[in-house]
N, C-alpha and C positions, 0 to 999 in steps of 0.2 A: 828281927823286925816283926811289927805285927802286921797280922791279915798273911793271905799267903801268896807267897812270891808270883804265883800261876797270875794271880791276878791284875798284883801293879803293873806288868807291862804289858799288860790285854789294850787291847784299841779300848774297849768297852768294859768295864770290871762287871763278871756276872753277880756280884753281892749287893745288895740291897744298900742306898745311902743311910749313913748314920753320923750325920755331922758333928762334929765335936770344935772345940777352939782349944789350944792351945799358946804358949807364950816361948821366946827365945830370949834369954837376958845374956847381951856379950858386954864386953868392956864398952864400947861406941854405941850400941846399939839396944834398943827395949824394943820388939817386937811382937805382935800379933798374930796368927792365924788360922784362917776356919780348916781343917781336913775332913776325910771324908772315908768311908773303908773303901778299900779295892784300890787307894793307894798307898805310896811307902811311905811307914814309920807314921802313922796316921794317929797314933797315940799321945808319941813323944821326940823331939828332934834328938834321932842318932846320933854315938857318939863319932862316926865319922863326919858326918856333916859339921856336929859342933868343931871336931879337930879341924876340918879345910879352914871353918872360918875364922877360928883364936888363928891359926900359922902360915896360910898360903898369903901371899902379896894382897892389897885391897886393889883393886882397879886405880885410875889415876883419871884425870880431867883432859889425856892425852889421847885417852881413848875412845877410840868415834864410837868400837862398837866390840863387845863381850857376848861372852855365852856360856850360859849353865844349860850343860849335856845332860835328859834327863831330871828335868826340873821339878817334877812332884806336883806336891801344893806351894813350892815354893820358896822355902827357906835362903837359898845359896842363890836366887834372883835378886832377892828382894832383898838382902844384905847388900849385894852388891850394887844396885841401885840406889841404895840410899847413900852408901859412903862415895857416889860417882853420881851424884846426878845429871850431870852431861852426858853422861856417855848413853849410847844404849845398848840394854840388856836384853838379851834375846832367850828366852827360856823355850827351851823346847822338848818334847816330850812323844812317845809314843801314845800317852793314853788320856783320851779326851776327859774324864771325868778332874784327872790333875790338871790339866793346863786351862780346865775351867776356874780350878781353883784360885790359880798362881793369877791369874786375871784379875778375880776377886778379891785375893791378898794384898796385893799390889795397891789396889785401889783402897783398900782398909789401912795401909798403911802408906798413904799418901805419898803413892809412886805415881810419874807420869812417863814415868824412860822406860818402861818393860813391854817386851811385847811377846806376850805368851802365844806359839804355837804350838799346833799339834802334824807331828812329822811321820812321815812313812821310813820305815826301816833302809831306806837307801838317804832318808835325812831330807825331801822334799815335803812341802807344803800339802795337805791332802787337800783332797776337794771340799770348795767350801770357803776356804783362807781367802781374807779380805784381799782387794787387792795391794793392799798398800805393805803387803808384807809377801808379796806374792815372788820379788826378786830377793828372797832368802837364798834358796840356793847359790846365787854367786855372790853371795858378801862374803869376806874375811875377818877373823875375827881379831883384833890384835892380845884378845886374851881367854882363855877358856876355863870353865871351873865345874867340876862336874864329882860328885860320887857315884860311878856307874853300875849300872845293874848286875854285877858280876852273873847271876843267876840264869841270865840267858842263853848262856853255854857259850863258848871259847868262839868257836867260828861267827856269830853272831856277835860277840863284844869287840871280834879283832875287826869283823865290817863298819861296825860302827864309829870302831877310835879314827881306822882309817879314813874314811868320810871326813868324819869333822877334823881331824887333826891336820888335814891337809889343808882344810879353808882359813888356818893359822895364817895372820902376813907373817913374812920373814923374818922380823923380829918377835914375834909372837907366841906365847910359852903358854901350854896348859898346866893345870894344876890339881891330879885326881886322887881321892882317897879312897884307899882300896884294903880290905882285912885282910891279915895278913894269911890266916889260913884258909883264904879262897884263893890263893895265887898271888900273893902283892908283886914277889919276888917273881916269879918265872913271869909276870904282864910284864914286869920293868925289865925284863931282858928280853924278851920278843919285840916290845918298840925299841929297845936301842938297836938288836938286829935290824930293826925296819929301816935303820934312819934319823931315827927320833931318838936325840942325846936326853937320856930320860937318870936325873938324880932322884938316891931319896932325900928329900927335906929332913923329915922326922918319922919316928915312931911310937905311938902310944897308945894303949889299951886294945894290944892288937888290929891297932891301924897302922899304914905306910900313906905316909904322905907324897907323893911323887911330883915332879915339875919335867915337867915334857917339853922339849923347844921343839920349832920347826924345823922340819927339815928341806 
């Protein structure tokens, strides 16, 4: 990834902005987006992110309400809002200069369903958060999509799956893609110890595709 890890998941990225636009061309979808440094893959969309989005489920018109763990400038929001426009997508993020982003991508690419927050490490609303988005914390999601920060270190990735994995409804599966030589294998046998019946989908270019149920 470019820029450095230290920074995407800072509240604040200490680097100076240098915005750039980029494009996403999937089979459904022709996409746009401004990025910025001091968040992930700010140059070019990863090939994990491109893998969740050609292989994991699209959301469906069933679903009240989604969430991309970790949302960036946006990419895996804003796919999934456009192929679900009912539904709503919750992008949420530790670091305020992405979820500024994912805001302004949304609206470039004429989403009305998203709603980008920025979350504190227990996964709450920081100060500030409009109120209308203010009862995050006890929504459920009926689906989840996320490429996680692996780099945040173990005990910090495992608080955080747990947080949100848990606000899954009971039919409700997440969908994470994770390299394989950062752990893909030992995450997928820690959440299925957890509870969380967790398959791989796929693998390719040294990614694990994973789908996570509730437990």
């Amino acid at each position: 990834m470019s820029g450095s890890s230290s920074q995407y998941f800072s509240r604040i990225p200490a680097v100076d902005s240098e915005e750039r636009e980029i494009g996403l061309s999937l089979a459904d979808l022709e996409l746009r987006f401004t990025t910025d440094r001091g968040v992930f893959s700010n140059t070019r969309i990863d090939a994990g992110t491109r893998l969740l989005l050609q292989e994991a489920p699209h959301p469906t018109e069933t679903m009240a309400n989604v969430c991309d763990l970790g949302c960036g400038y946006g990419p895996i929001a804003i796919s999934l809002a456009k192929r679900s426009p009912t539904t709503s997508v919750w992008a949420v993020d530790l670091n305020e200069r992405a979820v500024g982003l994912t805001a302004r991508n949304g609206d470039l690419n004429l989403c009305d369903n998203i709603h980008a927050v920025v979350v504190d490490a227990d996964g709450a609303p920081v100060d500030g958060t409009p109120e209308d988005i203010a009862a995050l914390p006890q929504l459920q999601f009926d689906g989840l999509w996320s490429n996680p920060s692996i780099r945040i270190g173990k005990a910090a990735m495992h608080h955080m799956l747990t947080i949100w994995l848990d606000r899954l409804t009971p039919t409700g599966s997440a969908w994470l893609v994770v390299q394989r030589h950062l752990g893909a294998d030992s995450l997928a046998d820690w959440l299925t110890e957890q509870g969380w019946a967790t398959t791989r989908v796929c693998s390719r270019a040294g990614y694990r595709l994973l789908e996570v149920k509730a437990r």
